[in-house]
Each structure stands twice: as structure tokens, then as C-alpha cells.
Backbone bond lengths (Angstrom), bond angles and torsions (degrees), N, CA, C in turn:
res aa  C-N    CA-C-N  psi(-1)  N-CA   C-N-CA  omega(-1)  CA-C   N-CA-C  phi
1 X - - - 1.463 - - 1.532 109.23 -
2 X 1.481 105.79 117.88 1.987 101.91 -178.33 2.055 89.89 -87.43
3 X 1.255 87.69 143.02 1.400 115.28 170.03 1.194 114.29 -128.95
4 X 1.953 120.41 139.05 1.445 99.17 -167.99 1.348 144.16 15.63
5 X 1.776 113.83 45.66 1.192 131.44 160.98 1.730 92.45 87.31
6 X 1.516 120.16 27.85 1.546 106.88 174.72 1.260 110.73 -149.63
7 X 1.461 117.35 136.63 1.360 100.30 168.47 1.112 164.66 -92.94
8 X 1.117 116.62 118.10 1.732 123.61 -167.22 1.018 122.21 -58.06
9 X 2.040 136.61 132.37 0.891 111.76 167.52 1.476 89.93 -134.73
10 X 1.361 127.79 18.51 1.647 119.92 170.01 1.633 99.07 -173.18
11 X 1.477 85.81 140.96 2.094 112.57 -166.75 1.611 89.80 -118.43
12 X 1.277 91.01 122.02 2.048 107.71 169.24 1.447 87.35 -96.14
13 X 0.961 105.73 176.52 1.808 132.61 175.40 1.665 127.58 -171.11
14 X 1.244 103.87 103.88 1.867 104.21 175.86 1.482 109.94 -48.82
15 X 0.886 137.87 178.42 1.828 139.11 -169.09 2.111 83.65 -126.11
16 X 1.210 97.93 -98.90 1.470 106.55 -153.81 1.530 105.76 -49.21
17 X 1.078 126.74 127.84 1.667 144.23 171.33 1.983 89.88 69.64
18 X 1.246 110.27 37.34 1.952 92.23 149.59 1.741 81.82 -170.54
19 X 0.491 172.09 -98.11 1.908 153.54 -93.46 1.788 89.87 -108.11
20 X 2.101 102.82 -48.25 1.195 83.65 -176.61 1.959 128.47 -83.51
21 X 1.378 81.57 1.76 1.622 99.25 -172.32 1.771 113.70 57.89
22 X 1.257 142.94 -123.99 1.144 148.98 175.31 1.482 115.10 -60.51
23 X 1.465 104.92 -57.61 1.301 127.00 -175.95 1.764 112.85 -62.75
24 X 1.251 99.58 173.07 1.504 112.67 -172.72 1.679 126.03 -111.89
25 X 1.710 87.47 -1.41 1.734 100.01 159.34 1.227 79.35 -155.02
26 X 1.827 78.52 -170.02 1.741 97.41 -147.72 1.563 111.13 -100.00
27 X 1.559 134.09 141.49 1.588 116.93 -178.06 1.814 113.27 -62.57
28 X 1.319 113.20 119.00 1.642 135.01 179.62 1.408 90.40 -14.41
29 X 1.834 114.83 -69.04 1.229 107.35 -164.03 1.470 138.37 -52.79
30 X 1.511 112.74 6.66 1.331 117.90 -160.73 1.777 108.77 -90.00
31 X 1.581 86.37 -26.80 1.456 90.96 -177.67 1.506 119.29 -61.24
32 X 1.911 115.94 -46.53 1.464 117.51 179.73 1.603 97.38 -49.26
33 X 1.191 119.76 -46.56 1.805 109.61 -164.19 1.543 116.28 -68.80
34 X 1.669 118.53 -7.49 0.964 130.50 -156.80 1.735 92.77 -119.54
35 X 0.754 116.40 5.62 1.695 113.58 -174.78 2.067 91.11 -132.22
36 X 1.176 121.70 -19.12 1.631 130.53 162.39 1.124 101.34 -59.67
37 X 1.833 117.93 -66.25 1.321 127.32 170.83 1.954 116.63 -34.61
38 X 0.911 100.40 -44.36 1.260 110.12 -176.26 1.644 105.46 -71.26
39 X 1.239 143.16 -61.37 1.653 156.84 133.73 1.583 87.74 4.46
40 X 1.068 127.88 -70.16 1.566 121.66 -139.05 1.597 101.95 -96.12
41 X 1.647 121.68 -6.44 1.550 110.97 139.36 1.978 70.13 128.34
42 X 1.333 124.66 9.53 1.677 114.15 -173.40 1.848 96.21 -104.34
43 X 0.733 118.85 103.24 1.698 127.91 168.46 1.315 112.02 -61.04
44 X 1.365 135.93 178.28 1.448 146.84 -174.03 1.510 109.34 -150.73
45 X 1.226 97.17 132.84 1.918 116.56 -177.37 1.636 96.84 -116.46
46 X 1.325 139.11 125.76 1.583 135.80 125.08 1.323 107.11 -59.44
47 X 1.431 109.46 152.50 1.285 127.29 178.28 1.770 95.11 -160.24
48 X 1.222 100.47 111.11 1.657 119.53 178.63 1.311 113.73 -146.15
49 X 1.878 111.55 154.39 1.578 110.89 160.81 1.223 110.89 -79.97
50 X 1.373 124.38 4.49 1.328 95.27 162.94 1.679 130.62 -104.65
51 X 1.874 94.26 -175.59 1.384 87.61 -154.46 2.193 111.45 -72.03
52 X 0.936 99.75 176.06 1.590 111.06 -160.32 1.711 91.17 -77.99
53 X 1.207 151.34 -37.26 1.882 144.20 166.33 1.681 89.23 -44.50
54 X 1.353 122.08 -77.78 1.405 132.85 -149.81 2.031 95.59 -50.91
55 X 1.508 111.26 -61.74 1.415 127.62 -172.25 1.780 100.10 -44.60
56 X 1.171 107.47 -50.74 1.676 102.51 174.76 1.315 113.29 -93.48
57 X 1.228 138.97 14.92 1.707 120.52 132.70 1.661 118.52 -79.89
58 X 1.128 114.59 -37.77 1.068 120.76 -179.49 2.034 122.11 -63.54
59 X 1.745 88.41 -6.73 1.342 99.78 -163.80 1.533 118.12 -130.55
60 X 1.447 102.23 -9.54 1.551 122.43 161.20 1.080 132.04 -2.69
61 X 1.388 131.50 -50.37 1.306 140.03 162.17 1.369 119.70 -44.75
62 X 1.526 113.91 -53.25 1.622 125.21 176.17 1.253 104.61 -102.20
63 X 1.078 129.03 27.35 1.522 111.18 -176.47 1.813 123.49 -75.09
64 X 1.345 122.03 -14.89 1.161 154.44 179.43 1.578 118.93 -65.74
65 X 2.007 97.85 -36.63 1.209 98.81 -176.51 1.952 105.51 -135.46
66 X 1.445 92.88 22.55 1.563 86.69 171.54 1.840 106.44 -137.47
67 X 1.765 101.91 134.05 1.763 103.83 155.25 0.952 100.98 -88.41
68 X 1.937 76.37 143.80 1.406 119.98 167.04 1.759 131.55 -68.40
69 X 0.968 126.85 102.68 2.005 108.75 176.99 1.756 88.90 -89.60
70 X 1.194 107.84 137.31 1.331 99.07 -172.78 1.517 95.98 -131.39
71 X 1.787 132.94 -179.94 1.552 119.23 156.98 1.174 96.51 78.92
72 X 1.662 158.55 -24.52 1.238 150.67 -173.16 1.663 94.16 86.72
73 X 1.675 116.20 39.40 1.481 127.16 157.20 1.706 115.46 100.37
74 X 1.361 87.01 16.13 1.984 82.73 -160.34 2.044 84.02 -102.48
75 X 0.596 103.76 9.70 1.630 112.72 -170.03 1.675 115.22 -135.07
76 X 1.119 125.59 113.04 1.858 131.38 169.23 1.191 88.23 -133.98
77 X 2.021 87.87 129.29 1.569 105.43 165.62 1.515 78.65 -133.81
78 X 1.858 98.02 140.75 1.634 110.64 148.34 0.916 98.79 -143.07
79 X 1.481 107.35 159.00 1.842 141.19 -179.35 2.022 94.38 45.70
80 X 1.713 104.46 50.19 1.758 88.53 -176.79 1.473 125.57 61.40
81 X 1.317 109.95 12.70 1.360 102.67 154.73 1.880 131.97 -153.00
82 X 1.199 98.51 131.80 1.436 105.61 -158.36 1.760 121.45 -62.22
83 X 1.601 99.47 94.14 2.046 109.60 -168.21 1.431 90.23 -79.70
84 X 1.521 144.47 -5.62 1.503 126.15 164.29 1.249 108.97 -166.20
85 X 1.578 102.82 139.04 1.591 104.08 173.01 1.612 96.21 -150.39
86 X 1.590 100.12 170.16 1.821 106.80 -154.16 1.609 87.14 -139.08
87 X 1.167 120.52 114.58 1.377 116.20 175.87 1.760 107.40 -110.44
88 X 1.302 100.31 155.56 1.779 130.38 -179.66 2.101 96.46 -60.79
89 X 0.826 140.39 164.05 1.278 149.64 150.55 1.916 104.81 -89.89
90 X 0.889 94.51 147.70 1.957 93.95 -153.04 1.522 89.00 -79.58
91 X 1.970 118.69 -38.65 1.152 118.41 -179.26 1.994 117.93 -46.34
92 X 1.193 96.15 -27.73 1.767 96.96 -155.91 1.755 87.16 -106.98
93 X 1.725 112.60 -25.49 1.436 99.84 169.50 1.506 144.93 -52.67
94 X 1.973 95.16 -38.11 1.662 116.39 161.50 1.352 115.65 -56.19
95 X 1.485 111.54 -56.82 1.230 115.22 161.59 1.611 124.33 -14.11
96 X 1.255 83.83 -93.88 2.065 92.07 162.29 0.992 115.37 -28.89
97 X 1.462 103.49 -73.71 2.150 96.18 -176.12 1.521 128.12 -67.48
98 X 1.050 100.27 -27.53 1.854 107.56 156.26 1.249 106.29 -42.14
99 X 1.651 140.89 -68.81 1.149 150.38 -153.57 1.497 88.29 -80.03
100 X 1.161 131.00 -60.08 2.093 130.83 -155.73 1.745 88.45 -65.47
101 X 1.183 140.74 -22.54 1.495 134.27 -164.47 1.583 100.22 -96.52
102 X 1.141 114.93 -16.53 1.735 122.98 -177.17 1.587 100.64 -73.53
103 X 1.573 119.36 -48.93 0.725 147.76 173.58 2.104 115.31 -29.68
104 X 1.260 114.00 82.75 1.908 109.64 -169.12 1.566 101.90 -67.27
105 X 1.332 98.45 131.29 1.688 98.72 162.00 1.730 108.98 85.73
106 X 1.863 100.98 24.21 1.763 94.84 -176.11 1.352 83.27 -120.81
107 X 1.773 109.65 -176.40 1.765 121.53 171.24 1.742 78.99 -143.37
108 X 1.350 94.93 158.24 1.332 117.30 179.86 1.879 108.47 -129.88
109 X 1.298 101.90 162.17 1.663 120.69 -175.99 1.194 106.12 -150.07
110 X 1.275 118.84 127.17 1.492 142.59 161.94 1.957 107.46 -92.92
111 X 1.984 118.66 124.73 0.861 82.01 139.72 1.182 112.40 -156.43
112 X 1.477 123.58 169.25 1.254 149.79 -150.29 1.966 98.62 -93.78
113 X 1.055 105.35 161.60 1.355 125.96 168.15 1.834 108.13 -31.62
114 X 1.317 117.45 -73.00 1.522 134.60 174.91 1.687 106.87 -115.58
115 X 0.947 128.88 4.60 1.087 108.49 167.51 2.125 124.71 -151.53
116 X 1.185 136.20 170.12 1.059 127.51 -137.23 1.545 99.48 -138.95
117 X 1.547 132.43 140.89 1.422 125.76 -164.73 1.368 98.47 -141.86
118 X 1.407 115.83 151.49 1.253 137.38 150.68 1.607 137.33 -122.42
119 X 1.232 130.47 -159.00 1.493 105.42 166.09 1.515 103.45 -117.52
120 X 1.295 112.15 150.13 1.476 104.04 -166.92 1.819 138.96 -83.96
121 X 1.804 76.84 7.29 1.585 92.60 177.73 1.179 125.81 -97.14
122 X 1.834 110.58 24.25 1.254 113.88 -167.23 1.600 104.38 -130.82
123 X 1.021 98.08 80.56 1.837 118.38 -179.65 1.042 115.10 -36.68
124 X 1.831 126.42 -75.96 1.147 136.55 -164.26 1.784 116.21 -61.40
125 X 1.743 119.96 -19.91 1.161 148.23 179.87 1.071 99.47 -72.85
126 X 1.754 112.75 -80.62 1.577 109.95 175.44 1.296 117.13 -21.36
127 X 1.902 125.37 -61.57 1.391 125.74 -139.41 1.532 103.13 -93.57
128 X 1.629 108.38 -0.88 1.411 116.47 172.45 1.396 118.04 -83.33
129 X 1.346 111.25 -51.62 1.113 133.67 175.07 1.993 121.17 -60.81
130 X 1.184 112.04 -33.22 1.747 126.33 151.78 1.115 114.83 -55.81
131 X 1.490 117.80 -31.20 1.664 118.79 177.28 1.219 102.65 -79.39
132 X 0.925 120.55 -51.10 2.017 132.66 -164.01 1.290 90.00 -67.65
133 X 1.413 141.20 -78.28 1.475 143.44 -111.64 2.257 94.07 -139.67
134 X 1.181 92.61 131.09 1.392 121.14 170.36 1.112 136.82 -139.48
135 X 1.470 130.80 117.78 1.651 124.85 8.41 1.219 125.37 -47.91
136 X 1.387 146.40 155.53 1.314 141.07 170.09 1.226 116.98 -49.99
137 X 1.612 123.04 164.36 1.550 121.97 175.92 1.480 105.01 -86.32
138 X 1.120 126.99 153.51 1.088 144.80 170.75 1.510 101.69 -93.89
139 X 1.750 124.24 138.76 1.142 131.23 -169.89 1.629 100.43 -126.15
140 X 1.563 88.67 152.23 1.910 105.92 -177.97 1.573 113.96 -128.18
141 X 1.263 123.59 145.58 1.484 112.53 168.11 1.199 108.60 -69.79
142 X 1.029 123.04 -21.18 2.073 120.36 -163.51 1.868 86.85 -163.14
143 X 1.670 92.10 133.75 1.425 81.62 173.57 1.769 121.07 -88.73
144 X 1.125 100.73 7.09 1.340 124.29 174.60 1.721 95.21 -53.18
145 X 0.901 128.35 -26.55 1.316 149.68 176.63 1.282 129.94 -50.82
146 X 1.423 100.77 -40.49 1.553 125.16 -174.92 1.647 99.40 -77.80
147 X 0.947 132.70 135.03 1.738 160.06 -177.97 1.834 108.22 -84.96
148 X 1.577 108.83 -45.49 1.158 96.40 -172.26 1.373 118.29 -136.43
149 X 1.273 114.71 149.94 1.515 129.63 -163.81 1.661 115.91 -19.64
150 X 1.270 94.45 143.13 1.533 101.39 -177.44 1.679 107.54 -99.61
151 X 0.865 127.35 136.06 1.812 123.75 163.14 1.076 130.39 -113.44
152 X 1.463 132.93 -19.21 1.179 153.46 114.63 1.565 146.30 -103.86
153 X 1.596 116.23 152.81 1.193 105.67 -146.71 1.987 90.49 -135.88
154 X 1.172 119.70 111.81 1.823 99.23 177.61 1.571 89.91 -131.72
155 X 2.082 86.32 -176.05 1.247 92.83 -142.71 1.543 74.38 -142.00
156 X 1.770 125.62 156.85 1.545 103.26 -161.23 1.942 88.13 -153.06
157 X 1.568 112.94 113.50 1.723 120.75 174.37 1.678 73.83 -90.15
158 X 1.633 105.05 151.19 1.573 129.76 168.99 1.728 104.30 -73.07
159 X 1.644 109.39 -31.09 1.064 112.52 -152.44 2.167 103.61 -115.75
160 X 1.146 68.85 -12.02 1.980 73.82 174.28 1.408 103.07 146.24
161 X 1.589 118.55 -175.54 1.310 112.46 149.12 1.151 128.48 -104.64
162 X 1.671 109.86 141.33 1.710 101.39 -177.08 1.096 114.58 -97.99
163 X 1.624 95.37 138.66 1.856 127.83 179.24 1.759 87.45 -13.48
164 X 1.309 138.78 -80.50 1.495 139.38 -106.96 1.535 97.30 -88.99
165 X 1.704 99.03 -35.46 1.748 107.89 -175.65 1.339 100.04 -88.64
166 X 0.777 121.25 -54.15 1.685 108.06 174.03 1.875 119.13 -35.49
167 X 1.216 88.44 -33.78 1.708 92.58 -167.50 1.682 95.83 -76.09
168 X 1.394 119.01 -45.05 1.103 139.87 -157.28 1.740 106.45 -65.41
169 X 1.394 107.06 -41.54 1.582 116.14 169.73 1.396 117.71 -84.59
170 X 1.140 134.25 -17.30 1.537 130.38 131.86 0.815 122.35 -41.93
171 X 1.306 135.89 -88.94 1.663 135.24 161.50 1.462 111.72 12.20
172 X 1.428 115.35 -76.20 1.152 129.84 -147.59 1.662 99.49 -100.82
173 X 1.207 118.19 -10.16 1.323 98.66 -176.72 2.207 96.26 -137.37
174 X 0.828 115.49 -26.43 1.889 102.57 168.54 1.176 104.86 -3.85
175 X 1.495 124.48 -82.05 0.902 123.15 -126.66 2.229 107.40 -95.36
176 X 1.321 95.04 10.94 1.574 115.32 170.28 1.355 118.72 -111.60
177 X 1.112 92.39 -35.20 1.591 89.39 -173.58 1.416 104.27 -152.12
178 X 1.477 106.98 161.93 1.845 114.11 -176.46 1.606 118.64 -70.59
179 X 0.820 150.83 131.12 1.419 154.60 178.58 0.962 136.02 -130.32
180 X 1.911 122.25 87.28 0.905 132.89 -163.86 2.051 130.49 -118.52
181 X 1.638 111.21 120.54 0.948 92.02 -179.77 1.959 133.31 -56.56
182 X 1.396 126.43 107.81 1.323 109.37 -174.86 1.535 125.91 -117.73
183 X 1.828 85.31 68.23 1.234 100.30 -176.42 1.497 128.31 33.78
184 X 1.772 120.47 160.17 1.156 128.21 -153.25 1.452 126.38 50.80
185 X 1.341 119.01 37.90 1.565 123.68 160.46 1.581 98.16 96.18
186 X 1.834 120.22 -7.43 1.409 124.69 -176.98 1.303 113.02 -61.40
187 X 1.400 135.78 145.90 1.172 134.19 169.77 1.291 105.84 -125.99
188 X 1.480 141.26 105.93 1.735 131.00 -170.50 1.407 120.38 -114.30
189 X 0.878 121.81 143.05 1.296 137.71 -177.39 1.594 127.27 -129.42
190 X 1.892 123.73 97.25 1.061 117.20 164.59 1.389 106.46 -110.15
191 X 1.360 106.13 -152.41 1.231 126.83 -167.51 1.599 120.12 -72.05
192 X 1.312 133.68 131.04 1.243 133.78 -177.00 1.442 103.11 -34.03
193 X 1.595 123.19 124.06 1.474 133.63 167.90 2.065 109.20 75.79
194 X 1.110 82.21 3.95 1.714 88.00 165.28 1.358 119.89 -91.29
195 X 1.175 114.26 106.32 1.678 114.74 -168.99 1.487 92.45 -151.69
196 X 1.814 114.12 -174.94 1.087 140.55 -175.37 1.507 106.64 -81.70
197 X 1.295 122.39 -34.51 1.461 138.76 171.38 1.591 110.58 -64.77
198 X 1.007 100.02 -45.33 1.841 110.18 164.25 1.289 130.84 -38.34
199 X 1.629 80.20 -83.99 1.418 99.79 170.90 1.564 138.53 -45.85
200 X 1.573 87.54 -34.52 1.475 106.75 164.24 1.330 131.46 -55.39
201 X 1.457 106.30 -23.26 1.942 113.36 -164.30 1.619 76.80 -106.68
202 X 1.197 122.09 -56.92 2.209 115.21 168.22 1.352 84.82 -10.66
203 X 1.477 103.50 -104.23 1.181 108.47 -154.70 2.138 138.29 -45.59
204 X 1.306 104.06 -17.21 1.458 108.81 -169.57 1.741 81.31 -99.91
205 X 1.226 145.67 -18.36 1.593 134.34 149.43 1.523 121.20 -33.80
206 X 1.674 112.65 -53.29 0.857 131.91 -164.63 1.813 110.31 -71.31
207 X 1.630 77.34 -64.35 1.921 94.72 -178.03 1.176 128.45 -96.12
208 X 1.391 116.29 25.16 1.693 136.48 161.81 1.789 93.62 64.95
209 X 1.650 110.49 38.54 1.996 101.49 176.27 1.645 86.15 -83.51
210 X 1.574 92.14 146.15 1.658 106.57 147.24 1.409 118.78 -74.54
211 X 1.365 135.26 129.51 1.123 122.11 160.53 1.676 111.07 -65.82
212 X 1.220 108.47 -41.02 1.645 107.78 -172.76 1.251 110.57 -49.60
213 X 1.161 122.92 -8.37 1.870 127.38 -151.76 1.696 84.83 -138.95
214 X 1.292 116.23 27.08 1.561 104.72 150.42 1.296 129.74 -127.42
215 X 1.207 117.00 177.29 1.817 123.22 -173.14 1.247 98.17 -129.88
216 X 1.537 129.26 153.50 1.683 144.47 169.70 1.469 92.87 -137.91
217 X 1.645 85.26 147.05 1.455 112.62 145.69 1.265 117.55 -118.99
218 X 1.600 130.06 140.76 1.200 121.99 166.07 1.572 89.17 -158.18
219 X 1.962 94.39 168.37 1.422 109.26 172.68 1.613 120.96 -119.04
220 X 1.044 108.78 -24.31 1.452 131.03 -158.01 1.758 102.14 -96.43
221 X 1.474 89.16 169.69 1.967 91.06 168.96 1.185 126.85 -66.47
222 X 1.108 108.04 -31.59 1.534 138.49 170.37 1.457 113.59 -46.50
223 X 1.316 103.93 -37.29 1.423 99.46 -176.62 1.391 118.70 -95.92
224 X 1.167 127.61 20.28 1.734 131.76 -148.35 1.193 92.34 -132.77
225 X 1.639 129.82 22.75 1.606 134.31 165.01 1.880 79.13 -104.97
226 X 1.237 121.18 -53.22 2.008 120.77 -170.53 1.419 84.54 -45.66
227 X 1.318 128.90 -70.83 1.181 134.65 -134.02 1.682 114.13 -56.42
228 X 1.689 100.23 -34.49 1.789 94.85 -173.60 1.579 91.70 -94.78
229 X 0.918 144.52 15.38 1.582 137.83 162.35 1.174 125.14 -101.52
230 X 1.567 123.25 9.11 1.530 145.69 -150.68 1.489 88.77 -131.82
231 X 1.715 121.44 135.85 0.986 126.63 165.17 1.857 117.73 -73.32
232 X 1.409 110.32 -34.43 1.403 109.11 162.59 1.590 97.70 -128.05
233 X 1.947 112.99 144.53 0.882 135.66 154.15 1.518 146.30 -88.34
234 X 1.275 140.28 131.90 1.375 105.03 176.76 1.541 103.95 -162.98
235 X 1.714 99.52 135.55 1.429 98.97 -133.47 2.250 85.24 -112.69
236 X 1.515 124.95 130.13 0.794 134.76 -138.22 1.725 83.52 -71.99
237 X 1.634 130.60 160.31 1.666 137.66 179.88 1.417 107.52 -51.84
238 X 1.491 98.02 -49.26 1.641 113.07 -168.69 1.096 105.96 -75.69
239 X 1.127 138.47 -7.17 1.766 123.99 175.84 1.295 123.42 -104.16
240 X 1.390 141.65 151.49 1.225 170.78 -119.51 1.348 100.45 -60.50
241 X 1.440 113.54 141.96 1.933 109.68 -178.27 1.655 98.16 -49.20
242 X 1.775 86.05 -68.42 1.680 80.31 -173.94 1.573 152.33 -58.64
243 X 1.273 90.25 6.37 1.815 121.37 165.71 1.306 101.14 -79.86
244 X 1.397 113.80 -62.16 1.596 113.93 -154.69 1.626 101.45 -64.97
245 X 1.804 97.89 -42.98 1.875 94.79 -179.89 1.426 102.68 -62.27
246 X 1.269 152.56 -28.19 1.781 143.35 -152.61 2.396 89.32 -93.82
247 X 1.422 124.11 -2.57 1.316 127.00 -175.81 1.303 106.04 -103.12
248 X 1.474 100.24 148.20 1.429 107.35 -165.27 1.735 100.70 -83.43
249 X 1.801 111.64 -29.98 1.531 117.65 -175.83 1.555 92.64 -149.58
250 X 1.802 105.95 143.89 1.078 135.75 162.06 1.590 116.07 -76.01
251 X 1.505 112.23 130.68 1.218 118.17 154.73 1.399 113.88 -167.12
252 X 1.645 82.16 155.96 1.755 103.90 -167.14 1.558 116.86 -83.53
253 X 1.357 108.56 -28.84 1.970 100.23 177.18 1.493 102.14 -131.11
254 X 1.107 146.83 123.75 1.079 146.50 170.31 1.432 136.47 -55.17
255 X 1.809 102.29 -33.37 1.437 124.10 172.18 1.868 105.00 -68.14
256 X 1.515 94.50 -28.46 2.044 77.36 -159.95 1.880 81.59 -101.36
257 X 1.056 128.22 24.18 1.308 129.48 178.03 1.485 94.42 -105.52
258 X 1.183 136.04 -43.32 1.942 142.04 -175.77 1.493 77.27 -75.95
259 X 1.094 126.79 -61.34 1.810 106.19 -154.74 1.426 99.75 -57.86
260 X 1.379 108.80 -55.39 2.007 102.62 -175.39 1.641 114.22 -36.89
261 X 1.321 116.53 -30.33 1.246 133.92 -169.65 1.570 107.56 -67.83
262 X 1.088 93.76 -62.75 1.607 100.68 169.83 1.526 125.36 -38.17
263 X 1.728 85.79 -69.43 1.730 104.32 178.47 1.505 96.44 -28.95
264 X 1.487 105.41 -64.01 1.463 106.96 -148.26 1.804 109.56 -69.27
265 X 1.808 120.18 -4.25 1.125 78.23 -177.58 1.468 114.51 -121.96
266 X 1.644 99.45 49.45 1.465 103.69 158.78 1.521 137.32 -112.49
């Protein structure tokens, strides 16, 4: 399939603020155009911070014939089973969460390979977070608690993140670990060089993808490691100046953006 004069042979897609747009799953119809896509020799990648249970309910329909980048890239699952993951060192992980708990007026998330943590004294978080995210989180008194490797680590303002702390956890952590804003008040943290851009070249190692012969969507910061490893980019209306400036093309719905695709390549 030529796209803007190139040819495509695989479309990544961020989930929250671009595939899912507003909403919190995805419109039914996206899948027939996305399994067409698939017919005409163009495959499909997710690439989300979230965790890999939630990414395959939300994705059910294709789940059979699409990898997962999950974690903001520190995580690939295909066909249900995990070909790469990038874990935190537990020493520099406390660290982190020592500092994100100092932090007044934040909630924090640990997560694990398959599964996802909080602390359990935080009610109103929990019953937010059960709405948002499926399967439920599993809660800890101390995450000191948790047994097995961490790969990502975030940090969550209700109301956004502010300029001063944001700057402040850069500072101190760049140069250890990746740090990326992922939108909705998220603040994430994996492993030095673990990103969506990463994960991405992981994966086309593995499964013979061209990057040159791919397309992204994303909105977030998070996604602007996909974006320079993607032969075309395109960074969703609603997201961040400096997202939209690091995209090669703007767009507002992603579903009627695959259909144009189609249309156009008969």
C-alpha cells in the first residue's frame, strides 16, 4: 500500500488519546478496516503505556494477529507470549518510589510483567483506576512486597503534571532511566533506552518489519521515540504542540484516517 507516495507495509498506533480517541475503547468498526489492512499485505502493531491484560481486552478482536509494545516499550507480548521485556533494578526502583510517595497530592503504579500494583490504602485511586483499567489492580502495603521484577514505574497528578516536578524528576533521574510524559497527569518511568522507539526496532529484528515501510500514530511524548523510527508519522490534533511539531502529518481520528487509506489504495 503507497501512502504519501511510500510504501507501507506496517501501522503502529498509541491507544489512549489516538486509536482510542476520547473514549476508553475502541469504535467496533475499526477492527473490519484493520483486519482489510491486514488482507492487503499492511499488518498492525499497538504500542501503549498500558499494561499488556488491559491492551488485549481492549483489543480482542485482533488479538491473534497483532504485537503488543506495551509499558511505553519496556514490554512485547505476541501470540501471548512475552519475546522482550526490560526491567527497573529494584535498588534504583525504591529509589523512585521513595521520592514519587514524598510527592503530596500524587498516586503511584507499579508494573510487573502480567500484572499491575498499587498501595492499598488508597481507596478513591483504587475505585478510579477499576473503572479505567481491566483486570483490576492488585494492591500492596509496601511495594517492597512485590517478588517480581518491575518494568515500569509511574507516578499520577489528578490534575496534570506540574511544570516544577516534572522538571525536578528529570533532573534526577534522565540519565538512569527513561522519562516520559504519557499524558493524562501520567508521569512514566522505565528503564534507560526502553521506549516505544525501542521497542519498535526489538520488534522489526525479530519479525523481519521494515521500519522504512511503516506509519505511526501517536499523541503523547511517549510516542515521539515511534515517531523518528517510522517512515511516516502522524501525531493525533489534540496532542501536545511539541508532539504535533516532532510529526510528519496531523490528524484528528485515526479510524477515518485507515479508511482514507484504503479508499485510496484502489
Amino acid at each position: 500500500m503507497r501512502i504519501h507516495g511510500k510504501e507501507i507495509t506496517t501501522i503502529v498506533s498509541d491507544l489512549d488519546g489516538t486509536l482510542l480517541g476520547k473514549k476508553k475503547e475502541p469504535d467496533p468498526a475499526l477492527f473490519p478496516v484493520i483486519k482489510e489492512l491486514k488482507k492487503r499485505g499492511v499488518s498492525f502493531v499497538a504500542a501503549s503505556g498500558r499494561q499488556y491484560n488491559n491492551m488485549r481486552l481492549i483489543l480482542e478482536p485482533i488479538l491473534d494477529e497483532t504485537p503488543f509494545i506495551c509499558e511505553n516499550g519496556s514490554l512485547i507480548v505476541k501470540n501471548e507470549e512475552t519475546v522482550y521485556i526490560k526491567y527497573i533494578p529494584k535498588e534504583l526502583s525504591f529509589e523512585l518510589l521513595d521520592d514519587m510517595l514524598a510527592v503530596p497530592g500524587t498516586e503511584t503504579i507499579v508494573s510487573c510483567e502480567r500484572s499491575l500494583y498499587t498501595l492499598e490504602n488508597r481507596t478513591d485511586f483504587i475505585r478510579y483506576m477499576n473503572e479505567f483499567l481491566k483486570p483490576d489492580v492488585n494492591t500492596v502495603k509496601d511495594y517492597r512486597q512485590i517478588a517480581g521484577g518491575f518494568n515500569k514505574i509511574s507516578i499520577w497528578w489528578k490534575d496534570g503534571i506540574p511544570e516544577k516536578e516534572e522538571k525536578w524528576f528529570h533532573e534526577k533521574y534522565d540519565t538512569r532511566l527513561q522519562v516520559a510524559d504519557a499524558g493524562n497527569g501520567w508521569l512514566d518511568f522505565t528503564m534507560d533506552g526502553a521506549n516505544k522507539g525501542t521497542a519498535l526496532r526489538e520488534l522489526a529484528k525479530r519479525d523481519g518489519l521494515c521500519l522504512d515501510k511503516a506509519l505511526c500514530f501517536g499523541d503523547s511524548d511517549n510516542d515521539v521515540a515511534m515517531f523518528r523510527e517510522c517512515a511516516i508519522s502522524y501525531a493525533m490534533a489534540s496532542g501536545k504542540e511539541n508532539v504535533r511539531a516532532e510529526a510528519d502529518y496531523i490528524c484528528a481520528d485515526v479510524g477515518e484516517a485507515l479508511r482514507e487509506f484504503l479508499i485510496a489504495d484502489f
